[in-house]
PyMOL CGO cylinders between C-alpha atoms (Angstrom):
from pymol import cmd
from pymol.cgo import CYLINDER

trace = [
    CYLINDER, 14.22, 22.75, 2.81, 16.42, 19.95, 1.65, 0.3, 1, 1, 1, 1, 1, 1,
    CYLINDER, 16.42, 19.95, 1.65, 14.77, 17.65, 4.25, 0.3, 1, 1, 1, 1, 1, 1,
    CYLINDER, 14.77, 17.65, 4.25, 11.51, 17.73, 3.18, 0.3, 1, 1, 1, 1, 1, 1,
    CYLINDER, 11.51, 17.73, 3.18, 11.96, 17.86, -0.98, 0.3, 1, 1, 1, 1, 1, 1,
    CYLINDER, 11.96, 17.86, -0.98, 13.69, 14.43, -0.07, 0.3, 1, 1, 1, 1, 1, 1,
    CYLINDER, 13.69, 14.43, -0.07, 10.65, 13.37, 2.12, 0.3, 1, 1, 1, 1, 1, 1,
    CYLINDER, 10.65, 13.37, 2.12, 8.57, 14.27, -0.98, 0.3, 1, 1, 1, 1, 1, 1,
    CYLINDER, 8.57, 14.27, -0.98, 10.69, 12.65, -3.80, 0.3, 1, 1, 1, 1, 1, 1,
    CYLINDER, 10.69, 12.65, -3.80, 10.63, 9.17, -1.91, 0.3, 1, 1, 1, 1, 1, 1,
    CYLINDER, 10.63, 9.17, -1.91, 6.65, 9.87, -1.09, 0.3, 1, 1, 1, 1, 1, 1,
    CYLINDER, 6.65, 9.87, -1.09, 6.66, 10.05, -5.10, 0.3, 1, 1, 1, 1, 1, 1,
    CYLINDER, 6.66, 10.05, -5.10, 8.95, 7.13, -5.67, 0.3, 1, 1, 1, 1, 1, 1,
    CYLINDER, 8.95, 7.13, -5.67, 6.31, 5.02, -3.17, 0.3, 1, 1, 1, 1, 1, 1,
    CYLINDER, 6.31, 5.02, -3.17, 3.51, 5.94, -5.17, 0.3, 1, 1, 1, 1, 1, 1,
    CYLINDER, 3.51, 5.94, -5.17, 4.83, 4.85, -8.29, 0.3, 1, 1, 1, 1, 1, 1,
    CYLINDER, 4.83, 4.85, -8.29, 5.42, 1.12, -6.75, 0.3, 1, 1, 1, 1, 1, 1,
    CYLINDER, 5.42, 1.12, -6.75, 3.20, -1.77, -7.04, 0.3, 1, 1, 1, 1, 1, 1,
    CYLINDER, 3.20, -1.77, -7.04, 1.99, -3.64, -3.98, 0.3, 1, 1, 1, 1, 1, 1,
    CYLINDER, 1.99, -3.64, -3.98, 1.28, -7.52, -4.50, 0.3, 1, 1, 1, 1, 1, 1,
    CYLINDER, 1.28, -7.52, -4.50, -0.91, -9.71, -2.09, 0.3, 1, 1, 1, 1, 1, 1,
    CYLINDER, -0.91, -9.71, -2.09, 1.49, -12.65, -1.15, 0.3, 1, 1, 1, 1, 1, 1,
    CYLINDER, 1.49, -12.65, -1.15, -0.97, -14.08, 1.65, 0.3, 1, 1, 1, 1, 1, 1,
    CYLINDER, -0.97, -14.08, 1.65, -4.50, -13.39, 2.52, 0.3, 1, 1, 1, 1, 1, 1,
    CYLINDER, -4.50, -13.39, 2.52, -3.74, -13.02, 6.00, 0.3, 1, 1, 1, 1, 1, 1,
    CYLINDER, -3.74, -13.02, 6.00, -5.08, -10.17, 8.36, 0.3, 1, 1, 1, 1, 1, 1,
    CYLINDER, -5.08, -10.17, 8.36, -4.26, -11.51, 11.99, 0.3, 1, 1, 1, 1, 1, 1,
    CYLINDER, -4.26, -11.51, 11.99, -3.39, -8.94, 14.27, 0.3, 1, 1, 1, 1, 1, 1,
    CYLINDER, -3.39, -8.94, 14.27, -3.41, -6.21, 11.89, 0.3, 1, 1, 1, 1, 1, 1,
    CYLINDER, -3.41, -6.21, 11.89, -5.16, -2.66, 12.30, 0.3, 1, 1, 1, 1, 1, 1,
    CYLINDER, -5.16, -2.66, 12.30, -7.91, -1.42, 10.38, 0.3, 1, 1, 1, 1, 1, 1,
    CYLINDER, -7.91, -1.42, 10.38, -5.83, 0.43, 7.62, 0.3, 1, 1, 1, 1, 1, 1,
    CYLINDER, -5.83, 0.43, 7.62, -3.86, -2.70, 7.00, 0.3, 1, 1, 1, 1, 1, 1,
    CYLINDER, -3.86, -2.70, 7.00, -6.96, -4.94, 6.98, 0.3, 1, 1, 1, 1, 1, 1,
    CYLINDER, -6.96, -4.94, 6.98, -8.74, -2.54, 4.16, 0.3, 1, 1, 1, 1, 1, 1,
    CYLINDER, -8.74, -2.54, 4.16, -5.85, -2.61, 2.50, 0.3, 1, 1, 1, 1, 1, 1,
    CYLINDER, -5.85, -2.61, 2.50, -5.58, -6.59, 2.35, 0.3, 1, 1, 1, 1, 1, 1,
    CYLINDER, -5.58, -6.59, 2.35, -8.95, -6.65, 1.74, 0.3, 1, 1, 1, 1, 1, 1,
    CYLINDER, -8.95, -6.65, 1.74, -8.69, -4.29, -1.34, 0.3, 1, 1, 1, 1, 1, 1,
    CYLINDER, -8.69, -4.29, -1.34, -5.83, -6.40, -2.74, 0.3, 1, 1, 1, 1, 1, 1,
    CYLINDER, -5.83, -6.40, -2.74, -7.79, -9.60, -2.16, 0.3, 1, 1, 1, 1, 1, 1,
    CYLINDER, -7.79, -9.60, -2.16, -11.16, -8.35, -4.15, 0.3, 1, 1, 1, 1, 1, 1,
    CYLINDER, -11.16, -8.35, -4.15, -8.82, -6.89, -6.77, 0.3, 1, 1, 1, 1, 1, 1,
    CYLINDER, -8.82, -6.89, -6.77, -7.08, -10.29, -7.17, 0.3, 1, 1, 1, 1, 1, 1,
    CYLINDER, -7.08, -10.29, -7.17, -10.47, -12.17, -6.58, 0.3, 1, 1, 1, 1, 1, 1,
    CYLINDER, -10.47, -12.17, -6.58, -11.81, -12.68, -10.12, 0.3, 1, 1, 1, 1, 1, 1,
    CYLINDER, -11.81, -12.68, -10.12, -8.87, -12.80, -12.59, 0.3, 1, 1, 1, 1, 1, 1,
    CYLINDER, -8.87, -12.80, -12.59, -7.03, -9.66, -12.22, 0.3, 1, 1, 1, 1, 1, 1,
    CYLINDER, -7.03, -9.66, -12.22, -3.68, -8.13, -12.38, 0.3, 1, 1, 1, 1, 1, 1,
    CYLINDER, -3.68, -8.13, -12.38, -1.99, -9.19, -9.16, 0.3, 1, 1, 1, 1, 1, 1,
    CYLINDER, -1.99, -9.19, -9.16, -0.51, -5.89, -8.46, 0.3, 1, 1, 1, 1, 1, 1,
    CYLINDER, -0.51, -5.89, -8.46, -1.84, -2.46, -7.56, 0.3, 1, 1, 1, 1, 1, 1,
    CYLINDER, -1.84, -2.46, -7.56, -0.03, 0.71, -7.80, 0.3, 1, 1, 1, 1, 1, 1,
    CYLINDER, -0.03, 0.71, -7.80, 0.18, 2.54, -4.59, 0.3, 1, 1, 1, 1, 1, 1,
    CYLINDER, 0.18, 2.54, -4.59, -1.66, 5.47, -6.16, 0.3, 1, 1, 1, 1, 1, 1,
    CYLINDER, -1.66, 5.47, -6.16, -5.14, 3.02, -6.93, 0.3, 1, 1, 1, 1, 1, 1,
    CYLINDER, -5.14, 3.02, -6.93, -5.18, 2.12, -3.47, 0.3, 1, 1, 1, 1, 1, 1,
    CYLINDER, -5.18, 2.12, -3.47, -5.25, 5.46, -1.60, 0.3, 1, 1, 1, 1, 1, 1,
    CYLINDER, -5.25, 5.46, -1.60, -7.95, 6.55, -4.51, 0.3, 1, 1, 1, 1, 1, 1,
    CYLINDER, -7.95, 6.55, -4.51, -10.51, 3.59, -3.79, 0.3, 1, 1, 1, 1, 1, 1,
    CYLINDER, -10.51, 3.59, -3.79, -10.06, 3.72, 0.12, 0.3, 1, 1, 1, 1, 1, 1,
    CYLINDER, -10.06, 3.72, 0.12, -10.02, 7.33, 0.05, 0.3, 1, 1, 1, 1, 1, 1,
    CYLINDER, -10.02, 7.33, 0.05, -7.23, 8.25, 1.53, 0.3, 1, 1, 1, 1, 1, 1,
    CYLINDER, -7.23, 8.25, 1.53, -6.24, 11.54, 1.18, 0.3, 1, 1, 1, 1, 1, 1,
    CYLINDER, -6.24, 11.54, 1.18, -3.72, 14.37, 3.24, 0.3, 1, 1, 1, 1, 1, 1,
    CYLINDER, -3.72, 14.37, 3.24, -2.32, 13.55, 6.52, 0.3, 1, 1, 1, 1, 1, 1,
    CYLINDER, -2.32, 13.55, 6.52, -3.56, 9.81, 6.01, 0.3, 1, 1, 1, 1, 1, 1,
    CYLINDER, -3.56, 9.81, 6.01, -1.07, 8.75, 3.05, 0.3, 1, 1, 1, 1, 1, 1,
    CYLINDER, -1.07, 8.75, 3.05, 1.89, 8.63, 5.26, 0.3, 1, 1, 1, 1, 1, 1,
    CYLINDER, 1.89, 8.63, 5.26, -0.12, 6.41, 7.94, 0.3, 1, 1, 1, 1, 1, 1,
    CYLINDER, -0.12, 6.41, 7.94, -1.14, 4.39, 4.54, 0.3, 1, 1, 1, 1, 1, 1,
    CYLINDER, -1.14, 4.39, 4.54, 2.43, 4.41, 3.70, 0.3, 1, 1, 1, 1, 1, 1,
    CYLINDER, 2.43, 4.41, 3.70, 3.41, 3.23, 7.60, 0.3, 1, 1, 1, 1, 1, 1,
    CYLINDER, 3.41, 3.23, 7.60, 0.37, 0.10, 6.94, 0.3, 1, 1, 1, 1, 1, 1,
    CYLINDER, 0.37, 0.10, 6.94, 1.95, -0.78, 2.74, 0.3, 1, 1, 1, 1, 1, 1,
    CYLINDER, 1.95, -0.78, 2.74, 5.35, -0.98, 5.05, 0.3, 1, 1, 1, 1, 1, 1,
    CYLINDER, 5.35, -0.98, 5.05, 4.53, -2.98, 8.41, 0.3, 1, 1, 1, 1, 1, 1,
    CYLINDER, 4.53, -2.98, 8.41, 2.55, -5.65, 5.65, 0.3, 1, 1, 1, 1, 1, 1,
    CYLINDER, 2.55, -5.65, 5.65, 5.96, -5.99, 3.61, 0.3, 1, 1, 1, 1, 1, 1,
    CYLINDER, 5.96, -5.99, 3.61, 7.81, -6.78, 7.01, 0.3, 1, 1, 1, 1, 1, 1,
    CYLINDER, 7.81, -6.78, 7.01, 4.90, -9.21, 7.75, 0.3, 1, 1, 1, 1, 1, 1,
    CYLINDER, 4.90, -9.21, 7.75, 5.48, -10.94, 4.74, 0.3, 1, 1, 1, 1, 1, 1,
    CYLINDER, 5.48, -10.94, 4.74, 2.08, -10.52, 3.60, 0.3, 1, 1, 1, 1, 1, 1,
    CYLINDER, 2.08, -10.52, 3.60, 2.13, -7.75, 0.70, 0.3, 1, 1, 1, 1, 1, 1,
    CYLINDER, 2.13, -7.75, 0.70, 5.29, -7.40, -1.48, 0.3, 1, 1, 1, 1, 1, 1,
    CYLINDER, 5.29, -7.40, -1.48, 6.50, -3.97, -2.22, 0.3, 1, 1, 1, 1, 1, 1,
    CYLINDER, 6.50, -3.97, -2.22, 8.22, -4.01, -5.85, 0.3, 1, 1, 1, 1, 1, 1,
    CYLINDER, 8.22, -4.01, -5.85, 9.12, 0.13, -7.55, 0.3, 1, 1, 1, 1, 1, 1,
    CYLINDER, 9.12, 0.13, -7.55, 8.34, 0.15, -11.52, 0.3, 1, 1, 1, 1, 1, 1,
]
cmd.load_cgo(trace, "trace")
């Protein structure tokens, strides 16, 4: 029980973060992670904030169920990429 209330608090504290495009890069990443940069990008594009809350991105790409932790996974391999930056509010 204890295992997965912490799985689900730190699934909570990950939505509340903001994700910030540092380069507009998408070699050799996967289709999630390329949607994702893509999303940040068009966000970005005309003016905009330069962060997006974890939560806006799984609601315009969908994302829903089983797929948030493989969205989670793709936000985490394109912080260790240096291409998004992953800051908590």
């Amino acid at each position: 029980m204890s295992e997965t209330r912490g799985r689900k608090t730190n699934e909570q504290t990950l939505v509340r973060t903001i994700v910030v495009l540092i380069r507009n890069t998408t070699w050799r990443c996967g289709k999630l992670e390329k949607s994702i940069v893509k999303h940040l990008y068009k966000r970005h594009e005309n003016f905009g904030k330069p962060g997006v809350s974890v939560r806006d991105i799984m609601q315009n790409l969908n994302i829903t169920g089983e797929k948030k932790d493989e969205c989670l996974d793709a936000l985490r391999r394109l912080e260790k990429r240096n291409i998004v930056k992953i800051m908590p509010l």
